[in-house]
Structures are given as structure tokens and as C-alpha cells.
C-alpha positions in Angstrom: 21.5 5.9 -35.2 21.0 8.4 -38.2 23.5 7.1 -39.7 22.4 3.4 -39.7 18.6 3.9 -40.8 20.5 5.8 -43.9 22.8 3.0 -44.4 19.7 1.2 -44.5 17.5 3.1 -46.4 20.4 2.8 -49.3 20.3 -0.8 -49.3 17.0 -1.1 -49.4 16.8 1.7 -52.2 19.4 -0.4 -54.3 17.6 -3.6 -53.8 14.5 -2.1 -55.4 16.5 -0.4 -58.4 17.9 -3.8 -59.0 14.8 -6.0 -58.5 13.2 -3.2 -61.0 15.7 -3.4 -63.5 15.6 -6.9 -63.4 11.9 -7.3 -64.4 12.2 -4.2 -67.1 15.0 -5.6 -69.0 15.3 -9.6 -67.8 18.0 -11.6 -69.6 17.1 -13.1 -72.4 16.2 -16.8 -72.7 18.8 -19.8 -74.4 17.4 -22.2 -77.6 15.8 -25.1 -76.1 17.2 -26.6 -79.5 19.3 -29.9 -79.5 20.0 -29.3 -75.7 18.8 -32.5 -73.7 17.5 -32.3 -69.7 17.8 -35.0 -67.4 14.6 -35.2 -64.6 14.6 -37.4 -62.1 11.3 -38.7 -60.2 8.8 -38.0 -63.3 6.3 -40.2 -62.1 3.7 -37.1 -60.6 3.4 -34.1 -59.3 6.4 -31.7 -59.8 8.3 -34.0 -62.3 5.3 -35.3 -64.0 4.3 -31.6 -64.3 7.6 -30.2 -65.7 8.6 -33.1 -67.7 5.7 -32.3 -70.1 6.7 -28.8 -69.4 10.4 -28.5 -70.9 9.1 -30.8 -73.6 6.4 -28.8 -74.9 9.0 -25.8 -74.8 11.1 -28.1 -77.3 14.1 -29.9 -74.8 15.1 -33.2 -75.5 14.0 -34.2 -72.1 15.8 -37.3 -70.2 12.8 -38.6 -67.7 13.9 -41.0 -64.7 10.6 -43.0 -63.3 10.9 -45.1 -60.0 7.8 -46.9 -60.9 8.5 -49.4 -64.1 4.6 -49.1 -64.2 4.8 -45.4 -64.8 7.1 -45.5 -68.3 4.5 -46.0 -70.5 2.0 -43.8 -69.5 5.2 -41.2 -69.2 5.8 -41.7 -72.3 3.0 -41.4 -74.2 2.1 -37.7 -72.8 5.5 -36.7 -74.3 7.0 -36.2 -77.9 9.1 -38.3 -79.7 12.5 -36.1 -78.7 11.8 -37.5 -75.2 13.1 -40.7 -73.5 11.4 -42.4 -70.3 13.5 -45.3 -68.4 13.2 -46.1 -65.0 15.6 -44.8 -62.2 16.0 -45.1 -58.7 18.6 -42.5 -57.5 19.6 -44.8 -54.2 20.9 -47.6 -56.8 24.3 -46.7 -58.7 23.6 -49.4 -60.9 20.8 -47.9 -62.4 22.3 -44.3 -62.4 25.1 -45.9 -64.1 22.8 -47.6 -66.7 21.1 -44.1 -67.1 24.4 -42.5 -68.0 25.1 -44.9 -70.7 22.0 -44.5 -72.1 22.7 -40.6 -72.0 26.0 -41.1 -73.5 24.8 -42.9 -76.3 22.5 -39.8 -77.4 24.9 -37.0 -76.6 27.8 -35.9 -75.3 26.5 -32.8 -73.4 23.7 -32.2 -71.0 22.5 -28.8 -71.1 20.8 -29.4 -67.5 20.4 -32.2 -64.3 17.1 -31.4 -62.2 17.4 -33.6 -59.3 13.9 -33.9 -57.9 13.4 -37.4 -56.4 12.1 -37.0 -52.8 10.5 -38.9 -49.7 8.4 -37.1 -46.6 8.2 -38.2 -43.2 7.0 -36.6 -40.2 7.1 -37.4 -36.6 9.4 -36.1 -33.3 13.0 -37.2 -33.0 12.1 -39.5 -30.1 9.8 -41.5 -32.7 11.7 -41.5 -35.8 14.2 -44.4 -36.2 17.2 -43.8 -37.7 16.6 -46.1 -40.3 14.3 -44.0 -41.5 16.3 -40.7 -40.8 18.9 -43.0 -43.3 16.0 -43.7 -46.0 15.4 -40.2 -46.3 18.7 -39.1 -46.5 19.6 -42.1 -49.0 17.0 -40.7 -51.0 16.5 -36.4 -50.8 20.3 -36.0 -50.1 22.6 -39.2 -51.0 20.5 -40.0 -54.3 21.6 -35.9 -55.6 25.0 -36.0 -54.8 25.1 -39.7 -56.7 23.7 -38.2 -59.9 25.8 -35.1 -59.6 28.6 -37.0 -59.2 28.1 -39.4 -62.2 27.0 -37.0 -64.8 29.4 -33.9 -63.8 31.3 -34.8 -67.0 28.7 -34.4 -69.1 27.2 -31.0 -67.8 30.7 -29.3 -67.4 31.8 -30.3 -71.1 30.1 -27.1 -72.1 29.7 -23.6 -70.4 26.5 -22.5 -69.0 24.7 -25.8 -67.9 23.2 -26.0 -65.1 22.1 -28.0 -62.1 18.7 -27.6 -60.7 18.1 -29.1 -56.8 14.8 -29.5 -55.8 15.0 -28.4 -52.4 11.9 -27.0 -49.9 11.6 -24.2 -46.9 12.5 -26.9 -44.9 16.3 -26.2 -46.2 16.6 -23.5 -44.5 13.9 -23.6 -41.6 12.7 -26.4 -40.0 9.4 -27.0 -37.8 8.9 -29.5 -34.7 8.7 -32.8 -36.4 10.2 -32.5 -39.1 13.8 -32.9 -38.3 14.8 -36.1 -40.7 13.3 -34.0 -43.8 14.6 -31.0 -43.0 18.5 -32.7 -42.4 18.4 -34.0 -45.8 16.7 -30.5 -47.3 20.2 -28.7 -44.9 22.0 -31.1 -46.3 21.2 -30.3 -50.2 21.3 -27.0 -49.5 24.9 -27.0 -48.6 25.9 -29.3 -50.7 24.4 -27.0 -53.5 26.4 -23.9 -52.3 29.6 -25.3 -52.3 29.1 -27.2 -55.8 28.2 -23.5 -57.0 31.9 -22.3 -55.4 33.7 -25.0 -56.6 32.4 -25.1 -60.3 32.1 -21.7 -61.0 35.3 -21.8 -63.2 33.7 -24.0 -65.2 30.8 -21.8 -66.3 28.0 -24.4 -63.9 25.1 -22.7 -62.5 23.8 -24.4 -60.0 20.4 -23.6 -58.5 17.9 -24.0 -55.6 14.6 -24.0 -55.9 12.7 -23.7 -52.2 8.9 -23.8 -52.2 6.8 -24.6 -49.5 3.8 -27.0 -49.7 2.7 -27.6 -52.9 -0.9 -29.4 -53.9 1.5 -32.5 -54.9 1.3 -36.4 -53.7 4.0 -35.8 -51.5 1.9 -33.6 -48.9 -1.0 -36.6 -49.6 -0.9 -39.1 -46.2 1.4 -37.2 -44.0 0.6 -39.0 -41.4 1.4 -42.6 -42.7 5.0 -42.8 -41.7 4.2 -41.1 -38.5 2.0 -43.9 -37.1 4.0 -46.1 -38.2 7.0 -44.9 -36.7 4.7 -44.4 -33.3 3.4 -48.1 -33.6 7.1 -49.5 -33.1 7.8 -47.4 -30.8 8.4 -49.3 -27.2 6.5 -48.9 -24.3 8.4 -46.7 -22.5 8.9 -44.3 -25.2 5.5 -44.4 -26.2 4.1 -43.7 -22.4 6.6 -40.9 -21.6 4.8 -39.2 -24.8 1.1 -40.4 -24.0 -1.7 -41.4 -26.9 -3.3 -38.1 -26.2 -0.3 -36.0 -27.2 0.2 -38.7 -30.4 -3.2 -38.3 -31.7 -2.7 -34.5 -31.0 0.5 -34.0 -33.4 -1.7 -36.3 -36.0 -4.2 -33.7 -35.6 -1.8 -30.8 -35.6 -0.7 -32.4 -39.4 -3.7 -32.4 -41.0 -4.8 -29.1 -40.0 -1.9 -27.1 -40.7 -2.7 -23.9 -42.4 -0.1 -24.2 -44.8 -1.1 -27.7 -45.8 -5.2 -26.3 -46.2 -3.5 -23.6 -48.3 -1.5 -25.5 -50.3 0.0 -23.8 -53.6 -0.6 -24.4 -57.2 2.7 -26.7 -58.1 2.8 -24.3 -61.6 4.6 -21.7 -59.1 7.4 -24.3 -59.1 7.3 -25.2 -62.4 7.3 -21.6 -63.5 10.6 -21.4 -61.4 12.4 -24.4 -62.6 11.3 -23.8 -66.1 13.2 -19.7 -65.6 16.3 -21.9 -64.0 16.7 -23.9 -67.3 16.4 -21.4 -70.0 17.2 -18.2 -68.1 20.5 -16.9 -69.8 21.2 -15.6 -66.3 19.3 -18.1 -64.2 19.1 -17.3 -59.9 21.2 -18.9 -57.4 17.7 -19.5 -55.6 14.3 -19.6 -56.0 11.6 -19.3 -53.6 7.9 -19.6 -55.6 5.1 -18.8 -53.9 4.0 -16.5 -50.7 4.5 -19.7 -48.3 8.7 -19.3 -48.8 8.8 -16.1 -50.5 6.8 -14.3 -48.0 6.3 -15.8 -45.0 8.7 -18.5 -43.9 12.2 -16.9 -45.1 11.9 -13.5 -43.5 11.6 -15.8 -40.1 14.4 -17.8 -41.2 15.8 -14.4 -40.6 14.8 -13.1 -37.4 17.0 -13.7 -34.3 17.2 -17.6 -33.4 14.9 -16.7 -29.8 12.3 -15.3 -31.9 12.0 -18.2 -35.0 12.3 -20.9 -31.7 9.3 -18.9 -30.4 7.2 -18.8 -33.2 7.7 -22.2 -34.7 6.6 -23.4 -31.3 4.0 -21.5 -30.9 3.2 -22.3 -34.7 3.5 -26.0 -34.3 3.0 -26.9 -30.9 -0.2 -28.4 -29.5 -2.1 -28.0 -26.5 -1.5 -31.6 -25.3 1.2 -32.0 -22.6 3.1 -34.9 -23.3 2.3 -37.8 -20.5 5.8 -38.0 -18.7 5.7 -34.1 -18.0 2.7 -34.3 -16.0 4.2 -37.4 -14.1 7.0 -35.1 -13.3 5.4 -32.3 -12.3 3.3 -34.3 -9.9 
């Protein structure tokens, strides 16, 4: 026993002198000059926020919009280095388009931030899997399409990097939240192994993992739930029971970690260290709700994180059918 709180108490000691040594003498930060970022989903929040972000720090930034409406008012908040053209990660053609355009200013991208995503909430017995399929099409499917397309282009020179806008729910996931938090595992994995696979070529590739930010995307959490609930059919919507329904609505929009949403600058701050870091992190965790909180019980024994996100997230309301059945 001795022996194990010692082997402990080295680790730990070790960890310290590294994290120290780390903020005393950080690695220094690359010339923004000539080197040209491509963003996806600039329309608002996180996107929005770090497109004017990199530009002001002097990248040629590349910014994807879903919404034509969007382009010009993109636009004109960023310099003249920048370009603004619309993209929908789910359509090759247009991710196609987007690489020609690319091609046709350079020959190099110095980094790809994939941070198009979609929310939707609701239990796995409500969900259809066309909408399990939207969000995969779009948080998971859409990445590995623009990975895929402009590999060439980020591995033509050492030391580019690709930046995946992922969440906590990549690596803990919360009743109700299952068809996020597949296509959050998903990225997650798919991230890891394109960090093994590339390393010979000098690609960093980096997650970023906050947890709810005061961004649009938290904004009418309910929406897709209800819905999702109002096609249900009869017999799925009984065995649950309205009560329990209008329970997990309620359960949504008083979650503490919604009221206490974070200032989206945490992630900016983190994205903005993962594109000009010299030595940027394999992951990123900005602010207490990840950093904290929700990763040290990702790492507790499965019993444990079972019993606290249930406790965490589960109502008071019975659903209907369990009362049938106990009667």
C-alpha cells in the first residue's frame, strides 16, 4: 500500500513540474504571416467569434457560411486577406467547390478547424433515426468529408494542423443526449487515429472539448425534442406519459450547466493556442464545466459516472408504463 501512494505521489509530483514548466517557459508562437485557415460554420457563435479572431491576429482566414444570407455581413467584419463563401459540409459538391477556390490562392493550408455542428436532445425511444443520421451527417460525416478533401493541402508542409470542434459530450454522455454524443464519440475517435496515422507527416491534430458555451447552439434546446415527441405514436408516447415529457423539457431548461453557461472566449482562447502554438495540445478542455467538473467523472469507475449522471439528469417523474407495471 506504501508503495502505491508513493508511486502516486511521483506522478502526481511530475505532473505538477511539467504543467509548471509549461506555463514558465511555453513554446513560442508561429508567424500568422502568408499562412491561410480554413473555418467552417462562421455564421455565429464560435465561428463567427474566431473568424474575426485569427483575422485580427493577421491569418488569411478561409470562412465557410451555411447561410448565403450570412456572406456579406461575414465579410464586411473581416479584412481584405479574408474570404467568405458559402459551405455546407453534408454536400461534397460544395466542399469540392471550396477546395478549388482554395487551390486557386494557395497551395498550402497552414490549418482546417472543422466546427459546423447541430444539437438535438431527447431519449433514444423518441429520437428517430433520421435524425440520429442528420446529426451524424453533419457533427461527424461533414469532418471526415473536409478532412478527407483538403488532406493534400495541410500535409504539403510540416506542422499544420487540424482543429476538431468537439464537446464533453465526446467523452461523457448524459440521458438524452445519445445522438449528439455518438457523433461527438465518433469525432473523437476519428481524431485519435488521424493524429496516429499522420504523425509522420508532421500533422497535429487537435480536440478542443468545452462544455456549454453562451452560443446559439444551447438557444431552443427543446425544439427538436418536441418535435421528435409530437411524431412519436401512441404507444410510444403513452408508455412514457405527458407528465414525464413535460418533465425532461423542464429538466432542459433548468440545467445548471445551461444557467451557468461559459463565456465562448474560453474556447476561442483555446482554438486560437491550437493554431499558432509551436507545440499546440493534443486536447483542450476550456473552462471549469470540462476542465473541472465533467472529465474527472469521465474517469471514475463506470457504476459511479452511471450513478451520478442519473442522479444528475434524472427527473422525479416516473415514466407512465412503469406505474402500469408495477400496479
Amino acid at each position: 500500500m506504501a508503495t502505491a501512494f508513493l508511486a502516486v505521489g511521483v506522478v502526481l509530483i511530475l505532473y505538477v513540474g511539467y504543467r509548471l514548466c509549461k506555463h514558465l517557459f511555453p513554446p513560442p508562437n508561429i508567424s500568422p504571416n502568408g499562412k491561410y485557415i480554413l473555418i467552417s460554420s462562421c455564421d455565429s457563435g464560435i465561428g463567427h467569434a474566431l473568424a474575426i479572431d485569427l483575422d485580427k491576429q493577421g491569418f488569411n482566414v478561409l470562412a465557410g457560411v451555411y447561410d448565403p444570407d450570412n456572406e456579406e455581413r461575414v465579410a464586411s467584419q473581416l479584412s481584405s486577406r479574408a474570404t467568405v463563401f458559402c459551405l455546407d459540409v453534408t454536400r461534397q459538391e460544395e466542399i469540392d467547390a471550396a477546395y478549388n477556390m482554395v487551390t486557386e490562392k494557395t497551395n498550402t493550408l497552414h490549418a482546417l478547424i472543422n466546427n459546423a455542428g447541430i444539437s438535438a436532445n431527447g431519449l433514444i425511444d423518441w429520437v428517430s433515426v433520421e435524425t440520429m443520421q442528420k446529426l451524424m451527417d453533419v457533427n461527424f460525416f461533414g469532418h471526415v468529408k473536409m478532412t478527407k478533401t483538403f488532406l493534400p493541402l495541410l500535409i504539403s508542409r510540416r506542422h499544420s494542423r487540424i482543429v476538431n470542434i468537439c464537446s464533453v459530450a465526446g467523452y461523457l454522455v448524459k440521458p438524452g443526449a445519445a445522438a449528439y454524443a455518438a457523433s461527438k464519440f465518433a469525432l473523437e475517435a476519428f481524431s485519435d487515429c488521424l493524429r496516429r496515422e499522420m504523425h509522420s507527416w508532421g500533422l497535429h491534430v487537435c480536440i478542443v472539448e468545452p462544455g456549454f458555451m453562451r452560443t446559439p447552439i444551447i438557444e431552443g434546446r427543446d425544439r427538436v425534442c418536441r418535435e421528435e415527441w409530437s411524431k412519436l405514436d401512441s404507444q410510444t408516447r403513452d408508455r412514457w406519459g405527458e407528465e414525464f415529457f413535460h418533465d425532461f423539457i423542464h429538466g432542459l431548461e433548468r440545467s445548471p450547466f445551461v444557467i451557468n453557461a461559459e463565456n465562448p472566449q474560453k474556447v476561442v482562447q483555446a482554438i486560437r493556442h491550437s493554431v499558432m502554438n509551436s507545440v499546440p495540445r493534443i486536447r483542450y478542455r476550456p473552462g471549469w464545466q470540462s476542465s473541472l467538473f465533467l472529465f474527472p467523472i469521465s474517469m471514475l469507475p463506470a457504476w459511479l459516472t452511471d450513478l451520478i449522471m442519473i442522479k444528475m439528469h434524472t427527473e422525479h417523474v416516473s415514466p407512465a408504463g412503469l406505474l402500469h407495471q408495477h400496479n
